[in-house]
C-alpha positions as CSV (number, residue, x, y, z in Angstrom):
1,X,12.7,-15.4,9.9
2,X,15.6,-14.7,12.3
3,X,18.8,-12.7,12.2
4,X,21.8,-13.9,13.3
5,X,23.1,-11.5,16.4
6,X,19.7,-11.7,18.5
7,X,17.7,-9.6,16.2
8,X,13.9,-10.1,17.1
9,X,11.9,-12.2,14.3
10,X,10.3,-10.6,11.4
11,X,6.5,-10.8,10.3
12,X,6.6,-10.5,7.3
13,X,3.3,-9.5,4.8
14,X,2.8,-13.0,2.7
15,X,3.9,-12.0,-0.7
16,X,4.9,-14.9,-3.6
17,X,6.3,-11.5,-5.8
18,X,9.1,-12.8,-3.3
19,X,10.1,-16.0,-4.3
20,X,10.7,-15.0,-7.9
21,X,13.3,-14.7,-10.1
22,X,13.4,-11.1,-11.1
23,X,12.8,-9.8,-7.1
24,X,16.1,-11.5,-6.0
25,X,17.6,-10.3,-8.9
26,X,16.6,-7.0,-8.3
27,X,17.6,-7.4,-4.7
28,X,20.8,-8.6,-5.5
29,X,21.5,-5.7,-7.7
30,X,20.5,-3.3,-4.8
31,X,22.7,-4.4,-2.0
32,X,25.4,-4.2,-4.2
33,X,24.9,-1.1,-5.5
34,X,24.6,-0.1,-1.4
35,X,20.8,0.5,-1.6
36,X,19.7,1.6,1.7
37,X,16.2,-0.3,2.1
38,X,15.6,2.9,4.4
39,X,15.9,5.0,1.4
40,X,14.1,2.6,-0.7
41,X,11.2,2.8,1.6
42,X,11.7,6.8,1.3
43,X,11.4,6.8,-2.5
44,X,8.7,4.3,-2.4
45,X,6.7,7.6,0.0
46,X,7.5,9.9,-2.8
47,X,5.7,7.6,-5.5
48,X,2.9,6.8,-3.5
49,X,2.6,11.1,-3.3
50,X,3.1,11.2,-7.3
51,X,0.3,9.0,-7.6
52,X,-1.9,10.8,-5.9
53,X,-0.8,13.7,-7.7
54,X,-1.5,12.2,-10.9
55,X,-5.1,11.2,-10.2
56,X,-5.6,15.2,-9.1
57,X,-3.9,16.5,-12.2
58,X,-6.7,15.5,-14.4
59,X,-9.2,17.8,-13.0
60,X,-6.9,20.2,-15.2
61,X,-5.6,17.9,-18.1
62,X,-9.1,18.3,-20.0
63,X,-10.2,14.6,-19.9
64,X,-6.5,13.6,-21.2
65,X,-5.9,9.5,-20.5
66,X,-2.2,9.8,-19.6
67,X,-2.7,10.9,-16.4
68,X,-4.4,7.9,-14.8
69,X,-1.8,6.1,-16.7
70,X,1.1,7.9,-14.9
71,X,-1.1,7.2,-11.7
72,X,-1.2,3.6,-12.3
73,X,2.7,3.9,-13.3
74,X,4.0,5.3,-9.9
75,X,1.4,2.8,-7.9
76,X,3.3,-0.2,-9.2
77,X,6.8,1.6,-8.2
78,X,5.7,2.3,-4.8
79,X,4.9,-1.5,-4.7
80,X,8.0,-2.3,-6.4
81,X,9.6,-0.5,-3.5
82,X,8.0,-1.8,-0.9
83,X,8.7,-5.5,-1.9
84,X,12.6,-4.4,-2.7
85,X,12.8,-2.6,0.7
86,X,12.7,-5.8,3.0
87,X,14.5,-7.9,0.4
88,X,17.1,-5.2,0.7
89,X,16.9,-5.4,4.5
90,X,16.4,-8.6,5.7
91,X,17.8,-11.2,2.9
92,X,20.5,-8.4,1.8
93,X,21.5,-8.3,5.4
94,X,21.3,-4.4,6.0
95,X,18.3,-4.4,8.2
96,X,19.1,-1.1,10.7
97,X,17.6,0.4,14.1
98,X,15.2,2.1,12.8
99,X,14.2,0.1,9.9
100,X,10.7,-0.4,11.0
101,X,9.9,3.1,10.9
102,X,10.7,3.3,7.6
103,X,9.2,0.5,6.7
104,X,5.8,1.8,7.8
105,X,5.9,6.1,8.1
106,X,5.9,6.3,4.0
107,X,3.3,3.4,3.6
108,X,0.6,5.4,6.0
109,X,1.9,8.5,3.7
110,X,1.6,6.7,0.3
111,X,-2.0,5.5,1.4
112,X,-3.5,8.4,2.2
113,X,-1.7,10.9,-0.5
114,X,-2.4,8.3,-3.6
115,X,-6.4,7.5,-2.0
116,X,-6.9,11.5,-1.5
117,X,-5.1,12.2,-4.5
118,X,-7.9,9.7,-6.1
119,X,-10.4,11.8,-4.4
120,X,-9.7,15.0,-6.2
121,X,-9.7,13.3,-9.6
122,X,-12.3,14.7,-12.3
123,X,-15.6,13.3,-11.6
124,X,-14.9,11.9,-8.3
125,X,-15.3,13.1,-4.5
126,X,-12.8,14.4,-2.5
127,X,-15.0,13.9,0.4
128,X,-14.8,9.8,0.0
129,X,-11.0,10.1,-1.3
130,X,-10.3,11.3,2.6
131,X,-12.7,9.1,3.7
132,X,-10.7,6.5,1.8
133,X,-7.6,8.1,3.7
134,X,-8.4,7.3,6.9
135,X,-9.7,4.2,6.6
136,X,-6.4,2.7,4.9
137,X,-4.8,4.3,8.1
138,X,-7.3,2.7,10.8
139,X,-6.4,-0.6,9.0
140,X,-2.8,-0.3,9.4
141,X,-3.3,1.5,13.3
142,X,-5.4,-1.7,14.1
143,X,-2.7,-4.2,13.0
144,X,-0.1,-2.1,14.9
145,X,-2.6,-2.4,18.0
146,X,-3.0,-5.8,18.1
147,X,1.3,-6.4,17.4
148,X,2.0,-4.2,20.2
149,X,-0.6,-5.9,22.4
150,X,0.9,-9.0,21.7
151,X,-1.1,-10.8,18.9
152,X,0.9,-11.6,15.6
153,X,0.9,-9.1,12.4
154,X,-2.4,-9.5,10.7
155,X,-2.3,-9.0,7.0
156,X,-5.4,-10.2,6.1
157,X,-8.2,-8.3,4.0
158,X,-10.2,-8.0,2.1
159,X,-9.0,-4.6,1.6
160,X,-5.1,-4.8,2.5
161,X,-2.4,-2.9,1.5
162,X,-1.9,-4.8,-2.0
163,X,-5.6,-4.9,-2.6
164,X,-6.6,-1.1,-2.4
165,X,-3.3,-0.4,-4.5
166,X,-4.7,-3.5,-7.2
167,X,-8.3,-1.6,-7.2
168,X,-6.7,1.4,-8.0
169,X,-4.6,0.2,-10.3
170,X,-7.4,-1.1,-12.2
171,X,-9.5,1.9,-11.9
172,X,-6.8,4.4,-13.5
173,X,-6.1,1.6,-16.3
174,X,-10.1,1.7,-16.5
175,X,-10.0,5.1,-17.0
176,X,-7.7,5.6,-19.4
177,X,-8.3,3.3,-22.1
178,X,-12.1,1.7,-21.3
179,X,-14.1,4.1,-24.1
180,X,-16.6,6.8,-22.0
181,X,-19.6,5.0,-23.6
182,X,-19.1,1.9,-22.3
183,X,-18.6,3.5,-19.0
184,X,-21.6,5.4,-19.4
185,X,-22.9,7.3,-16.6
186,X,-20.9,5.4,-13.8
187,X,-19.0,7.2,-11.2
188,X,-15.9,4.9,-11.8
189,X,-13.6,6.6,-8.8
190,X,-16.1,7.1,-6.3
191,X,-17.1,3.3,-6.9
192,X,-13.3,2.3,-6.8
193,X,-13.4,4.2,-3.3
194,X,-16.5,3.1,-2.1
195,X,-15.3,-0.4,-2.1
196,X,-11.9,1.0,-0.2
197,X,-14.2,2.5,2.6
198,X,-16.3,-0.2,3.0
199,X,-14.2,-3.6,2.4
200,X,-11.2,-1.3,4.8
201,X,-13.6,-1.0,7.3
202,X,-14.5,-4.7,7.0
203,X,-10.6,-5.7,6.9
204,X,-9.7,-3.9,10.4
205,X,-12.7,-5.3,11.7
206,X,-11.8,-8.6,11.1
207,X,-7.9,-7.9,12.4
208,X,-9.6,-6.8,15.4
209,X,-11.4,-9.7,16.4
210,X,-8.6,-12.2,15.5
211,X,-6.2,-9.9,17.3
212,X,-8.9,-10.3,20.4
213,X,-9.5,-14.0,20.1
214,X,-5.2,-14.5,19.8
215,X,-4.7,-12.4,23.1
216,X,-8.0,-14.6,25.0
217,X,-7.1,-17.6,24.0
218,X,-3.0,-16.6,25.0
219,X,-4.5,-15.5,28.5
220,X,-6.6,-18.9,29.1
């Protein structure tokens, strides 16, 4: 998609949340309130930190449920925001300079605080929540490479942006109503971050090697 005035095309992550009803709506609402998708990006940073905050608090809420709840809660808004942010921005007309920035400086935050955060939850590891961490960020570094070297944005997965957030999602909503006994001895988190690690690794390897073949086949 293209602005009018010269502005350079958008790549835009595949999402159908976009084509519905109750996004434009919500889009609508925000431009004419004068949401500022940079701000909406911003907030969106702040859930993403809440979240992770969340999954620490219940070392200390005595095996309450409501935390991984309030987890799960502020995942969704940080989602919620970053859909809203470009539809803000580029359908709402109020795309800005440095909109990309914003666009992706509280995603790498929000990754990293909510998969840490995770980390520190009771039961879990905080070694494999930083471990998580990085590799969401080597994911989103490696699409960045292969944009800037000339290859086109690469939102592929199997562990995107929209899947680790679904994985948690699920594991918090696992956690706070699945009964302990059915769990049984299961480290629920640390799986939950295991498959983060691994399927991340997998996803920037395979954004990698398209990014190569795109620039090869380009230069022949």
């Amino acid at each position: 998609m293209t602005e009018s005035g010269g502005a350079p095309p958008i790549e835009r992550r595949p999402l159908t949340s976009r084509d519905t009803a109750w996004a434009r709506a919500a889009a609508t609402f925000l431009v004419k309130t004068g949401a500022s998708p940079n701000g909406i990006s911003t907030v969106g940073g702040v859930f993403g930190i809440l979240a992770g905050a969340a999954f620490a608090a219940t070392r200390w809420t005595s095996g309450a449920w409501w935390p991984y709840v309030v987890a799960a809660a502020f995942i969704q808004l940080r989602l919620l925001c970053n859909l809203l942010d470009g539809m803000v921005a580029i359908e709402g007309g109020k795309r800005s300079a440095v909109g990309e920035l914003f666009n992706e400086a509280p995603d790498r935050v929000s990754d990293v605080a909510t998969l840490v955060g995770a980390g520190y939850a009771v039961g879990a590891s905080p070694e494999l929540g930083w471990a998580a961490g990085c590799v969401a960020l080597m994911t989103a570094y490696v699409r960045a490479l292969g944009k800037t070297a000339g290859a086109p944005n690469d939102f592929r997965g199997p562990m995107a942006k929209p899947h680790r957030m679904a994985l948690m999602t699920a594991t918090a909503l696992a956690l706070a109503f699945v009964p302990a006994a059915w769990l049984g001895d299961v480290p629920v988190m640390d799986v939950a971050l295991w498959i983060v690690v691994i399927g991340g690794t997998l996803t920037a390897v395979r954004r990698l090697v398209r990014a190569a073949r795109f620039l090869r086949a380009r230069a022949a």
